[in-house]
N, C-alpha and C positions, 0 to 999 in steps of 0.2 A: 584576283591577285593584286596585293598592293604596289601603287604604283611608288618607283623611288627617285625618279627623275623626268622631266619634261622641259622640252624647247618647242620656244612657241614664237616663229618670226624673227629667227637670227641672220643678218644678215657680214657680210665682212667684205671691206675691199680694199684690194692690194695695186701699188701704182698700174693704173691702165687695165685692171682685172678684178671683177665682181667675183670675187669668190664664193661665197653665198647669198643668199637671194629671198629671205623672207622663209630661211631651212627649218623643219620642225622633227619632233623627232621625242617618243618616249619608252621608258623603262621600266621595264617591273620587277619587285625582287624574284630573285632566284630565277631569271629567267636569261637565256641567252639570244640576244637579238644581231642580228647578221643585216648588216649595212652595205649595201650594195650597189655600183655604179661603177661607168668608166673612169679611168683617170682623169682629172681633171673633172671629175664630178662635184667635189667639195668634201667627200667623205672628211679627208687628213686634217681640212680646215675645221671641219668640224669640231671631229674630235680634240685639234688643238684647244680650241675653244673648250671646250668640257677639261678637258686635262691643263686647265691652266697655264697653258703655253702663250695663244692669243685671246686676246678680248675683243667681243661682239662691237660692231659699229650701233646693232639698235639689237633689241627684241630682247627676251627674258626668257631664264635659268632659273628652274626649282631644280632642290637636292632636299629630298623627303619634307617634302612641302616648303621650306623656306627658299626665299630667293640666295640667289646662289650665283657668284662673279669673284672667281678666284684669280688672284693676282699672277699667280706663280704657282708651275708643277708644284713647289715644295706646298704652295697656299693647297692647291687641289689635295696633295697624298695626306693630309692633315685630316682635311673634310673626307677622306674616303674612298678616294677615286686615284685610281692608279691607271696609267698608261704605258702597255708594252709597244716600242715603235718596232717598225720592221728591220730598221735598223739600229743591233743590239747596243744598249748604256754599257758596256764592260768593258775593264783594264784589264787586257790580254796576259801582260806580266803578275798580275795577279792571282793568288788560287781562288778554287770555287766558294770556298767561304769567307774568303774578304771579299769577295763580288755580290755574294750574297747578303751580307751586311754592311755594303756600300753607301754611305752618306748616313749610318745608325751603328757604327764602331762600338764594340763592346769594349768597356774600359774603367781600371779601378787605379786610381794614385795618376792619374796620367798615362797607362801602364795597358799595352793594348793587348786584351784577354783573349792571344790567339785560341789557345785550347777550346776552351769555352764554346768559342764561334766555331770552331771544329766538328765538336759536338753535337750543337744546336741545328748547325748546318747537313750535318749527316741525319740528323734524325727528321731535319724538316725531307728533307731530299729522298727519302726511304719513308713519309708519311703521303709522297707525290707518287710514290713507286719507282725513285728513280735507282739506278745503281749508279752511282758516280761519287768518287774520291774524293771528298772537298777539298784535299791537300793539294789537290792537281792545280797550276797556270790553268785560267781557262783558254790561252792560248795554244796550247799544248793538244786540245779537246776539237770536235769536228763543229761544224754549223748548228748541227741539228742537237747536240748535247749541251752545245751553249746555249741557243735559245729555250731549252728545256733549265737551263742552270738561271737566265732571265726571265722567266717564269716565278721560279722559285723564291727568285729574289721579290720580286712586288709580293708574290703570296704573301712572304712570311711577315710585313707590313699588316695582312688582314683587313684587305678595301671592301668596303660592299661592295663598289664597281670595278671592275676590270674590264679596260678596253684593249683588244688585244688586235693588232693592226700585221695582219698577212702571215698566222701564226707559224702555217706550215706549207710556207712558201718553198723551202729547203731541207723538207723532212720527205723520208723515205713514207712506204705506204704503212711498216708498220713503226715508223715515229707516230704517223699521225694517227693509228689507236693509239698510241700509248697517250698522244695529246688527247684526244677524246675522252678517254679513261679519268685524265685527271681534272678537265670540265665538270666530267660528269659529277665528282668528288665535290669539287669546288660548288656547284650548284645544289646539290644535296645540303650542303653546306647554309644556305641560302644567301651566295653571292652570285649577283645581278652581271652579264657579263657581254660587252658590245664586241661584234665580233664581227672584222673586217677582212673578206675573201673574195678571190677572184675563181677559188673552183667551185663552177657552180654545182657541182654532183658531190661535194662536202654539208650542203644546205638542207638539205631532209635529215640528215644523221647529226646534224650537233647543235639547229636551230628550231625555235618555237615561233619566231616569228622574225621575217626580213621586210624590212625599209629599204626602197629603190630610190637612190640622186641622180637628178641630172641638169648639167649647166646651173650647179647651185643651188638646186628647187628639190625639196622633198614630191616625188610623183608617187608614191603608193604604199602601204603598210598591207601585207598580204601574213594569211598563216603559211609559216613555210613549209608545211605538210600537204594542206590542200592547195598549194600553187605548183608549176613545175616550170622549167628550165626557158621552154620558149618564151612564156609570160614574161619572167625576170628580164631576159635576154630584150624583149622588147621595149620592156617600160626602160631600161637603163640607156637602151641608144635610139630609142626611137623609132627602128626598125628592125622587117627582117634582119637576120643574118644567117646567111647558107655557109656550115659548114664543107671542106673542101672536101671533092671527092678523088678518092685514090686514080692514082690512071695508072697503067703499066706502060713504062720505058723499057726500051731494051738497052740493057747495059754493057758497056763499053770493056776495055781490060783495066785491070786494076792499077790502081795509081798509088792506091796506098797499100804495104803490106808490114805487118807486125807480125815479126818470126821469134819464138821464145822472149817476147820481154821479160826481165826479173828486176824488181827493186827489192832487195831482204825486207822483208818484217810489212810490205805494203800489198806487191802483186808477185805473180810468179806465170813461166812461160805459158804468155799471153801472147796467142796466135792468130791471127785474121788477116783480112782484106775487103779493103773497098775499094769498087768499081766506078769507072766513070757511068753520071749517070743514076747512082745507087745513093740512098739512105742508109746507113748501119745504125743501128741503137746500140750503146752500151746499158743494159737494167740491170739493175738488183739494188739492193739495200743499202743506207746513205755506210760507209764505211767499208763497203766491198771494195775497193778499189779504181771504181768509175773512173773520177773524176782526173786519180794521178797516175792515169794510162794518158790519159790525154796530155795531162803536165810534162808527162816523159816525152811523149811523142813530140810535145814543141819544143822539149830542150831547157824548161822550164828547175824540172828535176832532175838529179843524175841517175844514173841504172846502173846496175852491175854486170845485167847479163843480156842479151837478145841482138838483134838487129832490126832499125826501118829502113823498109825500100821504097821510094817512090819513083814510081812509071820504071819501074823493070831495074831501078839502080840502088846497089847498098849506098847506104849514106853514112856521114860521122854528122850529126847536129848536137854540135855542144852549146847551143845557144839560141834563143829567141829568133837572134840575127840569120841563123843558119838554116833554122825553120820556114822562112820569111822569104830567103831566096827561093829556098827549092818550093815557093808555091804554095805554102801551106798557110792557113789564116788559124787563128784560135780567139771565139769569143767566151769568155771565163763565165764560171756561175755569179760572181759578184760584180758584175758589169761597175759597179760607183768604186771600187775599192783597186780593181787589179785591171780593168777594159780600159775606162775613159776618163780623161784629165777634163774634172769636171766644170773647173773654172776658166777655161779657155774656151774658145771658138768650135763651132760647131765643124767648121773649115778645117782647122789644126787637128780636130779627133779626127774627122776624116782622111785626111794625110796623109795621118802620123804614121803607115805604114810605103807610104809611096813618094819618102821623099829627093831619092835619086831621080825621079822624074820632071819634077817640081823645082828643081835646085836654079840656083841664078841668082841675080840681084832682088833686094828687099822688095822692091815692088815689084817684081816679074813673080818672085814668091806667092807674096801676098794675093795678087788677080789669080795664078794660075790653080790655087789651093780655093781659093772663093767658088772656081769656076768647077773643080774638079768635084766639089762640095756640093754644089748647085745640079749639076747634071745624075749623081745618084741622090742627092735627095727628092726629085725628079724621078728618077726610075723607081726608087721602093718608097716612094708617096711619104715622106717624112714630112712633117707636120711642124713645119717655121716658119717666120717672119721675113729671116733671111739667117744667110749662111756666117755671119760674121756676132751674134748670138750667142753667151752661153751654153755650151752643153747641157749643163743643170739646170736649163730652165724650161726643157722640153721631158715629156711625160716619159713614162718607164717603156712604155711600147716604139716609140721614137728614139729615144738611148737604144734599144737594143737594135733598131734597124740601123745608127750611127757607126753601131762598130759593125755590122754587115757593111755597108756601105766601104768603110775602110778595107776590108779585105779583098772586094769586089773591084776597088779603084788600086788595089794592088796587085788587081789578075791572077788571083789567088784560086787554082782550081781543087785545090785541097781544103774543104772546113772543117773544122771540130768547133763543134759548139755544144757547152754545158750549161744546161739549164734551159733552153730556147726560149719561155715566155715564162721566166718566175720575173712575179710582183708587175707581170704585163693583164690588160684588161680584156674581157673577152672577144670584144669587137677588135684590137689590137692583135691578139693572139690571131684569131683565123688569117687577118692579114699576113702574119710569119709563116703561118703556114702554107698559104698560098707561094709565098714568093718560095720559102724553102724547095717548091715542087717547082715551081719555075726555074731555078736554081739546079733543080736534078735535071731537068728536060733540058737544059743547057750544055749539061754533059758532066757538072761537076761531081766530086764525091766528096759525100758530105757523112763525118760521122760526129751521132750526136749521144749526148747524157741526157736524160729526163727521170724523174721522180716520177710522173703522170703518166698511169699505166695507157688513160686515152689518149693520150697524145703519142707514147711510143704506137701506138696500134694505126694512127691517123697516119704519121708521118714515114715509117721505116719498112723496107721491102724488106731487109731482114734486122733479125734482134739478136744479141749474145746476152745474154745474162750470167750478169759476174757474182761471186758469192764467196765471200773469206781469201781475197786478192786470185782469183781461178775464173775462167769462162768455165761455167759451167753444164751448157747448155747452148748448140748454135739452134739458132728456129725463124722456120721460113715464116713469110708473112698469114700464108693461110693455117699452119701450125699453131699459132701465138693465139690467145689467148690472155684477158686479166688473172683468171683464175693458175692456167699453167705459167704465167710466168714469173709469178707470185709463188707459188707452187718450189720452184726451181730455185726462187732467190734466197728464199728463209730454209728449205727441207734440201737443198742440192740435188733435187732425185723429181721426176716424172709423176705428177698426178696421176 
């Protein structure tokens, strides 16, 4: 297979941090290669480096045989090479086909030819299989339909390379065929396609071959057919890592109860309880309603119709605030966007929920928020320097134990948590899981959102699966099943 790209001894450092190390790393047309490591592995660096974002301190770049040192994303999208980050390039206020011909305006007289891009836009979009209005805000649109609509967008450029970083970090299980689907297109195609994921049971089904990083060093180029899960798992962190084993708790009375919620046109009476003690899952498919049960419940969004009760009492939560008293913590699917104020102190995100405790003069402030900081990142092993540190300068596994942390330091015996370990690494992940169990053995209830049918199965005593805003489906832990609840989320009915 010809090869269309190769790195050979790239290294890059950042004040105080070797971010690669001598990385090497190559491509063949039409083939899809799956780049794999912890965070802070150097993958991101990498690839910036390829996509024109940063430039190499030493070592060399072919791009079909010629050397190759692009100045700028726009120098890279020239030569070929396109880069999807995990975090989507779109203007919200915008529709899906001015996002789609974002920084390539179709225009005649000055005169900007919406129709046209209408058009083009609809018919690239329907040549991806997708169904989506190009007339729509893609703000208007969910997670998983936008980065299918940034997808479309690089496509319609026509890169030989496309580096596609955490594609379906936030896609249901059947977004990610339909993302498969349109790989597979794309590669037929014969475009070459680097492809960066932390599930590792995504890795037999959409790669040919995967490259393992670590601490900046390319360690192994494996076929991703004849390797499997432990292998990876090892060359990436060095070690073992033991999966958590379920333990049964006896659970407590319930703390949290959801009696007929309704939001018009989102969910409809949505009924449960979770126990002290107890994991709940919310499954089903991205657009079922998941996510804005949990919104409701914090107060986030309004409702029109139901009631929550916690620990035995109806409530009125009209607000974040109101949430917050009675005990409840909420860590969001987009932890950088709607969780943590990322340019501040690791100290202040921890706080920021417990600051009637904390309250006094600036410096009694200041120590007692350092201190409160320091003690849970201490208990769930957060990975800094110190507490008075950036947010944004600690890895995605670390952000998402920060806003645990915060809920924890706000004696927070109710969690909802959406998303629990997207765009976290594996060795990261089992960690969440661990503590999440530790967390149930505490006595808390804890209900969570997951896209990852393994992970609902690892972490939850029991699962509801939601389907077109309806529980569809209550099922106990031994009942569940990938296949039933897959089953339940797309058909509403019993395998």
């Amino acid at each position: 297979m010809e090869e269309i790209l190769r790195v050979e001894g790239v290294s890059k450092q950042f004040p105080g941090v070797k971010a690669l190390d001598g990385a090497r790393f190559d491509l063949r047309k039409g083939e899809v290669h799956v780049l794999l490591g912890e965070n802070g592995a150097g993958k991101s660096t990498l690839m910036n480096i390829i996509g024109g974002v940063y430039r190499p301190d030493s070592g060399q770049i072919w791009l079909r045989g010629e050397p190759y040192r692009p100045q700028s994303a726009l120098d890279a999208l020239r030569a070929g090479v396109a880069v999807i980050h995990q975090e989507l390039q779109l203007c919200p206020q915008q529709s899906v086909a001015e996002n789609v011909f974002l920084g390539d305006e179709q225009c005649r007289a000055g005169w900007l030819r919406k129709r046209q891009m209408e058009e083009m836009a609809e018919q690239l979009l329907a040549d991806l299989g997708l169904r989506i209005d190009p007339r729509v805000p893609v703000g208007q649109l969910g997670i998983a339909a936008q980065q299918l609509v940034e997808i479309a967008k690089m496509v319609r450029r026509s890169p030989d390379i496309l580096v596609m970083d955490e594609p379906t970090a936030s896609l249901s299980e059947r977004e990610v065929d339909r993302l498969f689907e349109i790989i597979g297109r794309l590669k037929q195609g014969g475009m070459s396609i680097i492809y960066i994921s932390h599930r590792l049971n995504e890795i037999p089904r959409i790669g040919d071959r995967v490259t393992i990083m670590r601490d900046g060093r390319t360690i192994d180029t494996l076929d991703a057919k004849a390797s499997d899960r432990d292998t990876w798992i090892q060359l990436m962190v060095g070690r073992e890592v033991h999966q958590t084993e379920f333990e049964t708790v006896e659970r407590g009375e319930p703390l949290l109860s959801v009696k007929g919620l309704t939001r018009q046109g989102v969910f409809r009476h949505v009924t449960f309880d979770v126990h002290r003690g107890e994991i709940v899952a919310l499954a089903g498919m991205v657009g079922s309603g998941r996510t804005e049960v949990l919104r409701a419940i914090f107060g986030v969004d309004p409702v029109d119709a139901g009631e929550v009760w916690v620990r035995g009492r109806r409530t009125n939560i009209r607000g974040p605030a109101d949430a917050i008293r009675l005990g409840i913590g909420f860590l969001p699917e987009d932890r950088k966007a709607q969780g943590l104020v990322l340019e501040h102190a690791i100290a202040h995100n921890v706080a920021l929920a417990s600051y009637p405790r904390v309250s006094g003069p600036v410096w009694y402030r200041g120590r007692r928020t350092e201190a409160l900081a320091d003690l849970y990142g201490q208990r769930l092993r957060i990975k800094m320097s110190r507490s008075s540190e950036r947010v944004a300068t600690l890895s995605g596994g670390n952000q998402q134990k920060v806003m645990l942390a915060r809920w924890l330091a706000a004696e927070s015996e109710i969690l909802m948590i959406d998303e629990p370990t997207r765009g976290v690494d594996v060795a990261a992940k089992f960690e969440i899981y661990q503590l999440l169990h530790e967390l149930r053995r505490k006595g808390l209830a804890i209900l969570m959102v997951s896209s990852e049918l393994p992970e609902v199965l690892t972490l939850a005593d029991r699962i509801l699966v939601m389907r077109e805003g309806e529980i569809v489906a209550h099922l106990t832990r031994e009942e569940a099943s990938e296949e039933v609840i897959a089953q339940w989320a797309m058909a509403g009915s019993r395998p």
